[in-house]
C-alpha positions as CSV (number, residue, x, y, z in Angstrom):
1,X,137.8,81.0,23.2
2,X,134.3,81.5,21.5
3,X,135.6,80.3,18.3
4,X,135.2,76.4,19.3
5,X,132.4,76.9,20.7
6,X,131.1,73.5,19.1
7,X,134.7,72.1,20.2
8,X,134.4,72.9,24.3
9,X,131.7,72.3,26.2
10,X,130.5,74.9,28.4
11,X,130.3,74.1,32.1
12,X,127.0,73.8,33.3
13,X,127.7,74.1,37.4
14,X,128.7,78.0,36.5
15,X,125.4,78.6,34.5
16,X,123.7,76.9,37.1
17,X,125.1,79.1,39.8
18,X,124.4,82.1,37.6
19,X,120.7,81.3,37.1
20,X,120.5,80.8,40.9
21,X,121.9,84.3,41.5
22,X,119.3,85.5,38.9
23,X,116.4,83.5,41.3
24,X,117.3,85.5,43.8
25,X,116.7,88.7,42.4
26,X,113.9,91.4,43.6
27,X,112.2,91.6,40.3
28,X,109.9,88.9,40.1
29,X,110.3,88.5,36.5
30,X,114.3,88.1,36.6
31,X,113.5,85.6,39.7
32,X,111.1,83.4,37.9
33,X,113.2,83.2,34.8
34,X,116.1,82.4,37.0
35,X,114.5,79.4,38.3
36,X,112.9,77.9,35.7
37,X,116.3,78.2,33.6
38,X,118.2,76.6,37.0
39,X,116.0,73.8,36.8
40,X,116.0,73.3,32.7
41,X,120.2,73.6,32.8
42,X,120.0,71.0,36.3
43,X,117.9,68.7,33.8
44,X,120.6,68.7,31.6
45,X,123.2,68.3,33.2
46,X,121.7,65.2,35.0
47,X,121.9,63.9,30.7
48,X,125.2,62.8,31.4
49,X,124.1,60.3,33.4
50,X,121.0,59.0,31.9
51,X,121.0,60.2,28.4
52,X,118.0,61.5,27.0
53,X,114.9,59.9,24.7
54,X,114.3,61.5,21.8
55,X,111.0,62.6,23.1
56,X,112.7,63.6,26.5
57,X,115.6,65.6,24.6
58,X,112.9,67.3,22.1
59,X,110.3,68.4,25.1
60,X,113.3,69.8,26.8
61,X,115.2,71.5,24.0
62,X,111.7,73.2,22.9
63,X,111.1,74.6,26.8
64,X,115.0,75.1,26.9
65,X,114.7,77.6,23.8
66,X,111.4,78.7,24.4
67,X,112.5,80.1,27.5
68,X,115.8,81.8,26.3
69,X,113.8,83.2,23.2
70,X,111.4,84.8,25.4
71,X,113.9,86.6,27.5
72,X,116.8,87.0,25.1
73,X,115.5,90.9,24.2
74,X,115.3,92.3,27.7
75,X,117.6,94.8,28.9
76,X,118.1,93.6,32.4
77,X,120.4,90.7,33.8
78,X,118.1,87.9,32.8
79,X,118.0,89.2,28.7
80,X,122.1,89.6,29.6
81,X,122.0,85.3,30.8
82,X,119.7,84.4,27.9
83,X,122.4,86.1,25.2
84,X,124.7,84.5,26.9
85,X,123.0,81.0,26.5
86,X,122.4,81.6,23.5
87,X,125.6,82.2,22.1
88,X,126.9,79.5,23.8
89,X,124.2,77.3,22.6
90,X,126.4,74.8,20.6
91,X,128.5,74.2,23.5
92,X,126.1,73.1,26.3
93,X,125.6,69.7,25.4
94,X,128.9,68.7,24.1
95,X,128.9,66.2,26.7
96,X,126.0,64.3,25.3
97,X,127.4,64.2,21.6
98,X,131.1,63.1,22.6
99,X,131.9,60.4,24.8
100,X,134.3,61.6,27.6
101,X,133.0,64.7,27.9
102,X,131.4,66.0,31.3
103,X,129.2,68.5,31.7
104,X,131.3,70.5,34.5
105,X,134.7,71.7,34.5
106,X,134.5,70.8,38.4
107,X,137.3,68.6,37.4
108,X,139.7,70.6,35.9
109,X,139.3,73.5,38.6
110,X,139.8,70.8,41.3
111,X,143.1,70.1,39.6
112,X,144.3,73.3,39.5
113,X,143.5,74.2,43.2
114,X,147.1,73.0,44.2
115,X,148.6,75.8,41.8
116,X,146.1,78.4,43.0
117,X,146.7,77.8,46.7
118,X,150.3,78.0,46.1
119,X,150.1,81.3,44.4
120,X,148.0,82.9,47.2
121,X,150.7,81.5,49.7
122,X,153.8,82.2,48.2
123,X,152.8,85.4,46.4
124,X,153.9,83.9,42.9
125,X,157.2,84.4,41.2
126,X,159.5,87.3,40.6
127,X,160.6,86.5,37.1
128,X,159.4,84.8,33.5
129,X,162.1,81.8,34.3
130,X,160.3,81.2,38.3
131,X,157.1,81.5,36.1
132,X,158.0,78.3,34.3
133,X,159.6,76.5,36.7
134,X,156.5,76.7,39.0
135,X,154.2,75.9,35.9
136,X,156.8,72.5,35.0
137,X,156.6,72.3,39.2
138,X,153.0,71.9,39.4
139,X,152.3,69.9,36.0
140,X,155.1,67.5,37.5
141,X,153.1,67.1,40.5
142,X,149.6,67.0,39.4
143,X,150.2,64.2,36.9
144,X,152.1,62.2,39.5
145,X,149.1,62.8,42.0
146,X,147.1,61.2,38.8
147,X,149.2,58.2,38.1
148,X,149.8,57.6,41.7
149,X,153.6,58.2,41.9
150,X,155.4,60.2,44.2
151,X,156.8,63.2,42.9
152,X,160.3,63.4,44.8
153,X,161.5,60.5,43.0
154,X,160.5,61.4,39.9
155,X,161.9,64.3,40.0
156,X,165.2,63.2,42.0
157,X,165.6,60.3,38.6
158,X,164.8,63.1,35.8
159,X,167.6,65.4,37.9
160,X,170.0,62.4,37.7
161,X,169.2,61.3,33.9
162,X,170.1,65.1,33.0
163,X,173.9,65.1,34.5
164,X,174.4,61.9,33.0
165,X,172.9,63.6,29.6
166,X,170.3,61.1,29.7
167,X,166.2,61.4,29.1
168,X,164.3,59.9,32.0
169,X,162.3,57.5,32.1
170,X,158.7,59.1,30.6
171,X,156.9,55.7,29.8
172,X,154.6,56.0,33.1
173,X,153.3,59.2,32.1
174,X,151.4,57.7,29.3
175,X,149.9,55.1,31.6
176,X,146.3,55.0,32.2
């Protein structure tokens, strides 16, 4: 997963969150550190919606780094975050560079919150086959919840199309 680090883009509501947690710590130093890095990773993020000036992005990407150089020695939790930023550097502002890119993966974990649910409720599957059927399962129904089609009937026309030895029907899928 570290390999494409320039290739992914890191998500910034968990660093966020982490910083906060680092705010809240006894030592003052860790505390302070936590909150200034909260609010420099909260600037960015709000990026995405108003990209940056040149002068805005430089000002911020000197305090950004001044403030992870500073702390990326220590051998407490806030020197453990700033190595952490700092080999994840590349990746926090893929969302800026590329077009389509946001700068959370609040999406993504939203969309596997069905699957999740369903685990904790059914205690998952007994076997590698129940593994894949509940993974086809779920991807079935979470891109029909995203095109806006029903899933019984999809699923009742690709059951049909396979004991007449027939594809479905897979055009919609493609839709945007």
């Amino acid at each position: 997963y570290r390999q494409w680090v320039e290739l992914r883009q890191s998500c910034l509501a968990h660093l966020i969150r982490k910083a906060k947690g680092l705010a809240e710590s006894a030592d003052p130093e860790i505390a302070r550190f936590g909150r200034k890095m909260a609010g420099e990773l909260g600037r960015l993020c709000h990026m995405a919606h108003a990209p940056p000036t040149v002068g805005y992005w430089r000002a911020w990407y000197a305090r950004f780094t001044h403030l992870v150089s500073q702390h990326q020695g220590r051998k407490d939790a806030a020197g453990s975050f700033a190595r952490r930023l700092l080999g994840e550097m590349e990746s926090l502002w893929v969302f800026i560079e590329v077009e389509g890119v946001e700068p959370t993966n609040n999406r993504a974990e939203r969309s596997l919150r069905y699957g999740v649910l369903w685990r904790k409720r059914s205690q998952g599957t007994q076997s590698d086959r129940g593994n894949r059927w509940v993974e086809r399962i779920l991807s079935l129904r979470q891109t029909c919840r995203l095109r806006g089609k029903p899933t019984y009937p999809v699923l009742v026309e690709a059951t049909e199309a396979y004991f007449k030895g027939h594809s479905p029907d897979l055009a919609w899928i493609a839709q945007h």
